[in-house]
Every structure is written in C-alpha cells, then in structure tokens.
LUMLOMI-854006 format. One record per residue (C-alpha): residue in one letter; x, y, z. Coordinates in pm, whole numbers, plus 50000, padded with zeros to 5 digits. Layout:
aXYZ;...
# end
This chain:
x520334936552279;x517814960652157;x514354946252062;x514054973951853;x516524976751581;x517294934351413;x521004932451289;x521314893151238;x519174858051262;x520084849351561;x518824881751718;x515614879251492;x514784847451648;x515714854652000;x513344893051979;x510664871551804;x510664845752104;x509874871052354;x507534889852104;x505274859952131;x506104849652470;x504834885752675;x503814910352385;x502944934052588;x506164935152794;x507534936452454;x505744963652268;x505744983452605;x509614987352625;x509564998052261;x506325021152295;x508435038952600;x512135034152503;x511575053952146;x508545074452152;x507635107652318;x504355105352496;x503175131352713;x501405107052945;x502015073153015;x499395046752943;x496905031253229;x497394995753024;x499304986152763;x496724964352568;x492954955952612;x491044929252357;x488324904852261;x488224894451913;x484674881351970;x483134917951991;x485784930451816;x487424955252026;x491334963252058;x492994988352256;x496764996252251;x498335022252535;x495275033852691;x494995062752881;x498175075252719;x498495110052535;x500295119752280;x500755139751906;x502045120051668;x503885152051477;x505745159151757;x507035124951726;x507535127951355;x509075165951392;x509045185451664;x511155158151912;x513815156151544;x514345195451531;x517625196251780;x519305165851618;x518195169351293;x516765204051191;x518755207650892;x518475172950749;x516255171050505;x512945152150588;x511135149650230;x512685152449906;x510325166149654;x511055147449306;x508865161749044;x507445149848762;x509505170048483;x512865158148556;x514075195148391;x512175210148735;x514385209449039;x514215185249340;x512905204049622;x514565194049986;x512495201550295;x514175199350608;x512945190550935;x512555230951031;x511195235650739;x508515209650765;x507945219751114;x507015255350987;x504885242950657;x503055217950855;x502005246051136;x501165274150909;x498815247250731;x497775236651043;x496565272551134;x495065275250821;x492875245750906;x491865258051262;x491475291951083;x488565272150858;x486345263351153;x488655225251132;x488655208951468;x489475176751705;x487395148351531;x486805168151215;x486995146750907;x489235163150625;x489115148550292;x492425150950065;x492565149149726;x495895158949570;x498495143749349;x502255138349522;x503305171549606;x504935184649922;x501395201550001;x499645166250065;x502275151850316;x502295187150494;x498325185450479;x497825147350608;x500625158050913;x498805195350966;x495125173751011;x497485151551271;x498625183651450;x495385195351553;x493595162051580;x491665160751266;x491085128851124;x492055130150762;x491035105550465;x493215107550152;x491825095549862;x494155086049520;x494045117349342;x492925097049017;x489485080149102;x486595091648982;x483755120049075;x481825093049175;x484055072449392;x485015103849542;x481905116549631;x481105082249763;x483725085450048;x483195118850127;x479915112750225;x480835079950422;x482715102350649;x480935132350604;x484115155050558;x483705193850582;x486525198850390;x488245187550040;x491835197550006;x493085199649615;x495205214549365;x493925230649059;x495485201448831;x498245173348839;x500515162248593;x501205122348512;x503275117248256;x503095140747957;x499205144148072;x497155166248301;x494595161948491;x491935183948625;x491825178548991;x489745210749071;x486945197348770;x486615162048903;x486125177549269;x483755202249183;x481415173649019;x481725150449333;x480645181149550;x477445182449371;x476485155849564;x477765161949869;x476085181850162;x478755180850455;x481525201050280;x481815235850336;x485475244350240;x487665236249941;x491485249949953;x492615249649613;x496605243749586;x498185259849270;x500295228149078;x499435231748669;x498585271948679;x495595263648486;x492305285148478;x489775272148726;x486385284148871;x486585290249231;x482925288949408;x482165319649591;x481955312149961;x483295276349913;x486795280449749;x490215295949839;x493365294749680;x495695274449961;x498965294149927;x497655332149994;x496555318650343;x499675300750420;x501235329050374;x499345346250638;x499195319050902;x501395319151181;x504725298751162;x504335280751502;x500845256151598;x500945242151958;x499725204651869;x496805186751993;x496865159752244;x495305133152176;x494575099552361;x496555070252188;x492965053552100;x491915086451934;x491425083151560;x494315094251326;x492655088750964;x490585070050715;x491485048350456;x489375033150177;x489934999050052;x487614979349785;x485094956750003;x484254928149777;x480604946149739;x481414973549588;x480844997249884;x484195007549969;x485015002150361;x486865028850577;x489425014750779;x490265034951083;x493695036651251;x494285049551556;x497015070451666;x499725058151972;x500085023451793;x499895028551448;x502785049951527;x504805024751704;x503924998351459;x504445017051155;x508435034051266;x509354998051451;x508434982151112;x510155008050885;x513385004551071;x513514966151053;x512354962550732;x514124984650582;x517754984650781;x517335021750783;x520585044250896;x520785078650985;x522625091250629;x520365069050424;x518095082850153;x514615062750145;x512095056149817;x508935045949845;x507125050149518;x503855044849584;x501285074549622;x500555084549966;x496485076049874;x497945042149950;x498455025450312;x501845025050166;x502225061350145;x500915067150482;x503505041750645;x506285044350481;x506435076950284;x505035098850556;x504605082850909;x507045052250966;x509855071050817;x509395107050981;x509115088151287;x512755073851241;x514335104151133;x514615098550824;x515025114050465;x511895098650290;x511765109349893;x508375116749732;x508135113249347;x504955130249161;x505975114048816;x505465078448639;x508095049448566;x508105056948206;x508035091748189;x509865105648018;x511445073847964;x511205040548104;x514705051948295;x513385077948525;x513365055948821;x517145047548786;x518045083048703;x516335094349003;x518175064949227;x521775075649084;x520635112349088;x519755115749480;x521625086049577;x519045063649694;x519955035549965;x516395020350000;x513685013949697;x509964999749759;x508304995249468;x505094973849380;x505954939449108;x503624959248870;x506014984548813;x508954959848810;x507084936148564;x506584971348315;x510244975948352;x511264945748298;x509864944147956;x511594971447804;x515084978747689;x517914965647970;x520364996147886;x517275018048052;x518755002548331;x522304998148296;x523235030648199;x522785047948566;x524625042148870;x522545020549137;x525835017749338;x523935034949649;x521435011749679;x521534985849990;x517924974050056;x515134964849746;x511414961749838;x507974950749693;x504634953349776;x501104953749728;x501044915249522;x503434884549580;x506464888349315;x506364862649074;x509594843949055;x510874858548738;x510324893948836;x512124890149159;x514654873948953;x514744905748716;x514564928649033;x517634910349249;x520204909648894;x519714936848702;x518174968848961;x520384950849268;x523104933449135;x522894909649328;x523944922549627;x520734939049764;x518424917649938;x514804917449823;x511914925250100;x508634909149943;x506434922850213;x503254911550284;x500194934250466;x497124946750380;x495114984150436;x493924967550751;x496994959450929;x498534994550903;x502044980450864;x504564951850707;x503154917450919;x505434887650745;x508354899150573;x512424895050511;x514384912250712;x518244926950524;x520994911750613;x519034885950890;x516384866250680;x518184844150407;x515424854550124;x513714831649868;x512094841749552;x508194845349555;x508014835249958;x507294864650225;x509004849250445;x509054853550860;x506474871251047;x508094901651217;x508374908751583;x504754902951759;x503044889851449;x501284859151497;x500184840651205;x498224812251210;x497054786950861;x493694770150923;x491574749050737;x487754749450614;x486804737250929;x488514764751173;x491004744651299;x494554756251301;x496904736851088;x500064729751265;x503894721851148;x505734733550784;x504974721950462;x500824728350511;x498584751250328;x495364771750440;x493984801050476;x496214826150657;x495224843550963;x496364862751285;x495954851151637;x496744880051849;x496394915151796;x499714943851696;x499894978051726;x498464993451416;x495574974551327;x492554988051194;x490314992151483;x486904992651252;x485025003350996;x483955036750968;x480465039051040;x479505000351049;x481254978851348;x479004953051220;x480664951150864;x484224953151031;x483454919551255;x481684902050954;x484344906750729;x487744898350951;x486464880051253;x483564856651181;x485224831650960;x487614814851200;x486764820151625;x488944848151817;x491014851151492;x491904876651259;x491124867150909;x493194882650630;x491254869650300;x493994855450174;x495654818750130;x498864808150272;x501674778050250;x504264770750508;x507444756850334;x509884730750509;x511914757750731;x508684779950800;x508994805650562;x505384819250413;x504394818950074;x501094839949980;x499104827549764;x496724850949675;x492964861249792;x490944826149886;x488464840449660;x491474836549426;x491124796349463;x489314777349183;x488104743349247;x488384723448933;x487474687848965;x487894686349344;x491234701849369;x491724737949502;x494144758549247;x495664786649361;x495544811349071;x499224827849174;x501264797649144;x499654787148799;x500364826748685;x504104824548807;x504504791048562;x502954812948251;x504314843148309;x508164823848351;x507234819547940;x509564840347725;x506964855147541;x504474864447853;x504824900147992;x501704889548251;x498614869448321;x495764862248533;x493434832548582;x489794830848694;x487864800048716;x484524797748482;x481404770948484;x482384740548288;x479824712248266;x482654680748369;x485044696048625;x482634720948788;x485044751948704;x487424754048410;x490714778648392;x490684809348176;x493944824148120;x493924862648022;x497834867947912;x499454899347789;x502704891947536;x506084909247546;x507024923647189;x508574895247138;x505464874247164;x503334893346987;x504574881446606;x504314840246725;x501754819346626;x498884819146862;x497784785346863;x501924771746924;x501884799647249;x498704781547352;x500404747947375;x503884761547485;x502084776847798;x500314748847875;x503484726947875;x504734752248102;x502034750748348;x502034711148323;x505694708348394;x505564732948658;x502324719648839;x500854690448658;x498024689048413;x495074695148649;x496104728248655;x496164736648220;x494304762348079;x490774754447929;x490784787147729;x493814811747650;x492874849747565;x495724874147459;x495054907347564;x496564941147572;x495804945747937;x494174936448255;x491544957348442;x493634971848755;x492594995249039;x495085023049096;x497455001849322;x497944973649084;x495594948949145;x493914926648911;x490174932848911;x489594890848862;x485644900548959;x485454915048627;x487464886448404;x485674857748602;x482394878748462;x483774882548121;x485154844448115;x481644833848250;x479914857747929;x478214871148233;x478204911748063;x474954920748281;x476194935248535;x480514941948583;x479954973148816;x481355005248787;x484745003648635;x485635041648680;x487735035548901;x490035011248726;x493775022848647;x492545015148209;x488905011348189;x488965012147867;x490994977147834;x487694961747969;x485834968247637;x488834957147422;x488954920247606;x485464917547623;x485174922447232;x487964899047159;x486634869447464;x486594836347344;
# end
C-alpha cells in the first residue's frame, strides 16, 4: 500500500493511523521514496513548540526546481507544465512544456545572478498572472533567492511596506496588467512605493499592456532584452532543506502585515503529498487553480505542489465575469479541465447570475471540485456540486491558512464521503486538537472549541520574518506546546470538522458564544440574499447585539425592506433559535474584502459600533470605495 497516493477509506484510515502513530517514519518514507535530494538528512525532525523552533530533514540538500523540472525532463519534456490562459479570450492559450520551462526558468535565473542576485537575497515580485511570474518565483528558487510575491493589486503603500520588511534589492514587474476590460499601471504604482524604499537597486520591467512607461536610469531594464541574452542552461543552487524558500504576507490583526517564512525540503514534500491526495491527480489530467499566485494558494497549488507531481497546472490572468460571467466554464470545456479550485466568493458571484452561463459549455471533463480560502456556505456548495459538477464530482472544502503552507483538514475524492459546509478529516500527519478557554483539550465528537494543532508537518511556517517574538505570541502562547490556528472548530458525531470561522469571529450576546458563520449560512439560504456578514456591536442589555450587513440578489432588491427584515430573522430563528436574530439589518451593495475574499469584519464591527475615528487604511481592500457607501447608509 503506498502511504503516498489515498485511493479509498479504508486506506485513508489505515495511512492516517500510522501518520499519527511514528510521523517521522511516515513522512521519511515519503520524503525519500518521491523526492530527489542530493544528500540525505542527519534527522528527520527536530522541535519544541515552547521556543518555537521546528526542523524537518536536517542536514539534507536539495533544489527544489530540480524536483519541480529538471528530475520531469526524461518522462515528461514535452508535456506541457503551465498553460497560459489569458485574459482576452480572442488571445491564444500559451502551453509551456517542461523543456520549455526548464529553459525560461534558467535564462531568468541568469538574468538574476547577472543583477548582483544571490543565495539569501530577498527578491520582491510584483506582477499580474503571466507565465513571467511563475518562471520568476521558480528562477529566485534555482539560485537560492528567497522571493516574496506580493498581489499585483495592493497599494503603493502596502507595497512599499513589505519591501522594506524584507529589505528586497530587487522588484520584478510588468509595465501594466489587464483585469477585466481595465488596466492597471503596475510600473506607476511601483515607482511610487520605491520612493520610499532604500534597499532596492534593480527593477526588471516585463512588457504585458505595451504602454509608455518611464524607465529610471540606472534602476530599470526592460526584462525580455536580457532574457534573450542569458544563457539557456543555470546549474541550481543547493540548498539545505531548512534554508528559506520565500516570504509571504498575511494581514496580522494590527495592521502590520507579518511575513511568514517557509522553508524549502518540507514545504516541498508537504505541498506535492497534499496536491496529489487532495486532488486525485493523474498523469493526463489538466489542473485549475484560480487563485493568483500572490496567494499561498498560488504558491502550492499553481506553482509548487503541482510541478512537483508532474503535472499540467493552468494559470488564468483574467476575471470570472469577463467578458462574461461564462469565462470560467468556457475555459473548463475549452482546455478540458479535470480538476477546479476555486474560492466560495467566486462561486457565490456565479451563482447569482444567469444559469445558462453555465449550462451552455461542456464540464464533462471535470472529476474533482475544490474551495478555499472561507468555509462554503451550504447553499453555495449546493450550487457548486448540481449545477458546475453535476453531481458527480466530489467537493474538496479545504481548510489551511498562509501559515501552514498546505491543505491540513480536508475531503479526500472518491475516499471521504463529503458533507456540505464541514472540512472534513485531517489529512495524513495532521493533528488537530479543539480546546477550551481554559487550555484543556476537548475530547470525543459532537464538541466545539477553538481549533488547534498538536504536532508539527512538513510545511509550516517556521517564523516571522524579522520578529521570532511576534511569530510565538501569535500561534503558540494561547494554548501550551500547541499550535494555535485563530480559528473556531466543531466536531460532528462521526468526527468530521466544521470551521467556524476566526474566534475573533465569536460574539457573546447574553452569555452565549455565536459563531458568526453558522448565523450567515441561515441568511444567506434566503432567496433574496446574494451574501452577508455579522459583527457583534455594544448593546446596553445583552452586552453585544448582532448587526447583519446583507447584499440582495436582483431579485431581492424590488421587496419590501422591512418584510426581508422579518423573513431573515425567521430564517435565522428556525435555523438556530432566537438568541441568535439580528438586532439591526443593513442592505448594502457590498462588503469590504481584501484581495483573497475575505470579509474585513474589523471595519463593519467599527461602522456597526459608529466608531468612524479610526478604520485604518483601506487601500488595500478588493472595493474601498463600498466602505463609504455603507457607512453613509448605517443605521
């Protein structure tokens, strides 16, 4: 039986059993049975949650690319390894094989030795999805650079603010990007956040939009002209497995974003062993992931988890709705896609259009459905599993954070009977734990608390960037020798796990803790609700009142106001009693979301509170300018 590739249930249980039981016996036969390493480790884990330090295949050397192309290019030279999707469906898909990749990922590589780039270096990348930013993040990994990518759609500001966290000497961009029917002007936004930034002393310029750009003397180069140049071949780096691999910013509840560094032997085991389970991949398979590769989820499972396998991983540069709400499907039926990962946002958005966007393409190929980055409210998933997968795909609602580098509790196809709005199992080496205020574990099925980890895996985070101190406050101080992932869990009867959102996310209104997920799923199951989102706000009797923020479908938007009011809080009685109704319903024509689609609730708990002093810089948000439209229209 192979511990590294889950066909059925039975197997799942039996690999899981001795994941737990020796995990290091267990992630050493994977590490060594798929992998090439070009020394073997000393030991195959070292930890102590109390400091915190973790250590995965010590003493072991190794270059990830090679693992994600160069040990491929016998087998598989001529499949193709990314397929370029752009964002004007009249441009063609672009197919880059394995060779190929191998060649565009050296020349770049070259480039970046060329530029003074070495071992340690921190590169900073800021470029929409084009080919040029997966062969850039894999040509910093060939030479041992440590590259941060940052979503090529935040601000000057927020940019700025992570280049000089890691104090990058080099920006990689593209003159412009397209979304949509819009451009934007990468080059413009870069040049401002440089103006406040001493440690970079390149900038290679890639040419997307052809539009006219300054290029600072002695700073600037066009990219292209100098691949041209390089040299086709770039012997790769060796690095030690506890080397650093990149940077990756996530929100930190104060504002400062926090730079979560990944290592490099077993974020690479982590992230391919995950990809393959999760997603049931095959060798003939074609593999979508549409998230952007600023994402976690872009580095996993767009560029590393599924290069790793072998595999042909697409990369789309477009929008959902662009230039209809049907471009997804066409783009399914066009390059016959077996796998789709997509985030609930985007199926939620989809969902509230037209159903013949949907029915008129054929998603016959498709054999595996994902989600990620929220839990998938039930009617969504319902949406998702009849309409997108006919009923004959199962769904993987995957839960995992920036921290943990990879998919921790998740379905697995045709082994893990799924249920709608549950994560369920923890894969292979994942220990979870639920534990209560008081730090002690909470044991058996049907329980509640807050969800942690016991024992470390392969690609976690091993700090912050720059402040230890920050990384042990936040994830190992609340609960002894235990990972703490910030968010609230339930065990159902069978021991399947439900997230249910941040704890912050847990309002205590006279005495009783509601979650703010389950109380959204029972609004947004209303006909007339596209989506909502709760926060908790002062109230002189129970302590904290509910505010409900709730955008209507077309269909809602003609009803009387005052009737929807009453009809969702019906709803939310008969789904989860009346402790849980809504003191105050707005209807608004958004919610404040960062770039990956999360609800900014820090700024709606301040709106719902009338607390307008200070809501922090909202640049960053996905539609800042919804923030001015609900607070003018709060109750």
């Amino acid at each position: 039986m192979s511990n590294y590739h889950i066909k059925h249930l039975e197997e799942y249980f039996q690999v899981y059993r001795r994941s737990v039981r020796n995990p290091e016996n267990f992630w050493e036969e994977i590490a060594e049975e798929h992998f090439l390493w070009r020394k073997k480790w000393n030991k195959v884990l070292e930890w102590d949650f109390t400091k915190p330090e973790v250590k995965w295949f010590s003493g072991a050397q190794l270059n990830i690319t090679e693992n994600c192309i160069d040990r491929h290019l016998h087998v598989r030279g001529d499949k193709t390894a990314i397929l370029f999707e752009p964002n004007n469906p009249d441009e063609p898909a672009e197919h880059i094989s394995y060779l190929e990749l191998h060649k565009r990922v050296s020349k770049f590589a070259n480039v970046l030795k060329d530029k003074g780039i070495k071992k340690g270096d921190r590169v900073v990348i800021y470029l929409p999805m084009i080919p040029e930013l997966a062969v850039s993040v894999l040509a910093c990994a060939r030479i041992g650079a440590i590259h941060s990518v940052v979503f090529a759609g935040f601000s000057a500001s927020a940019l700025a603010t992570r280049i000089n966290d890691c104090e990058a000497k080099m920006v990689i961009t593209s003159d412009g990007s397209y979304r949509g029917a819009k451009t934007i002007d990468l080059k413009g936004i870069v040049d401002e956040a440089l103006e406040s930034c001493a440690t970079v002393d390149k900038v290679l310029v890639a040419k997307r939009i052809n539009s006219d750009i300054q290029l600072k003397e002695n700073r600037d180069e066009w990219l292209q002209p100098l691949l041209d140049e390089a040299y086709g071949d770039c012997v790769p780096e060796i690095m030690d497995a506890e080397d650093p691999l990149f940077i990756l910013y996530t929100s930190g509840s104060t504002g400062k974003p926090k730079g979560m560094m990944h290592t490099t032997g077993g974020y690479m085991v982590y992230a391919a062993y995950s990809f393959k389970n999760v997603f049931q991949y095959r060798e003939e398979d074609v593999y979508w992931c549409t998230a952007d590769i600023g994402w976690i989820t872009g580095h996993s499972y767009i560029v590393y988890g599924p290069l790793a396998n072998g595999a042909t991983t697409v990369m789309f540069e477009g929008v959902p709705s662009y230039p209809d709400y049907g471009r997804f499907w066409e783009i399914v039926q066009k390059h016959k896609v077996t796998q789709f990962y997509t985030a609930p946002t985007a199926i939620r958005a989809l969902a509230k259009e037209n159903l013949d966007f949907v029915t008129k393409y054929d998603l016959s190929s498709l054999k595996v459905l994902g989600t990620v980055g929220e839990p998938i409210n039930e009617e969504a998933w319902h949406w998702y599993n009849d309409h997108v997968g006919e009923k004959k795909c199962p769904i993987v609602d995957t839960w995992w954070q920036t921290e943990t580098g990879g998919i921790m509790i998740s379905p697995i196809p045709f082994s893990t009977p799924t249920k709608p709005t549950y994560a369920t199992l923890p894969l292979p080496g994942i220990q979870p734990a639920l534990m209560d205020e008081n730090g002690k574990e909470i044991k058996g099925n049907q329980v509640d608390g807050r969800l942690c980890i016991k024992y470390p895996w392969p690609s976690m985070a091993r700090t912050i960037w720059g402040n230890h101190q920050r990384y042990k406050d936040t994830y190992f101080s609340a609960f002894e020798n235990m990972y703490f992932t910030g968010d609230g869990a339930l065990r159902d009867e069978v021991g399947y796990y439900r997230i249910t959102g941040r704890v912050d996310d847990v309002i205590i209104v006279s005495g009783h803790n509601l979650g703010t997920a389950p109380i959204e799923d029972a609004i947004n199951e209303h006909p007339a609700v596209a989506e909502s989102a709760i926060v908790g706000f002062p109230h002189d009797i129970k302590g904290n009142a509910l505010y409900g923020f709730v955008i209507l479908k077309e269909t809602g938007e003609s009803r009387d106001r005052n009737n929807l009011r009453n009809e969702i809080n019906q709803q939310i009685s008969d789904k989860i009693g009346p402790i849980a109704k809504l003191n105050k319903i707005q209807f608004v024509p958004g919610l404040p979301k960062t770039r990956s689609g999360k609800i900014m609730r820090r700024i709606l708990r301040k709106i719902a509170s009338n607390d307008l002093s200070n809501l922090g810089d909202t640049s960053t948000l996905l539609n800042p300018e919804v923030v001015d439209q609900i607070i003018k229209e709060a109750l």
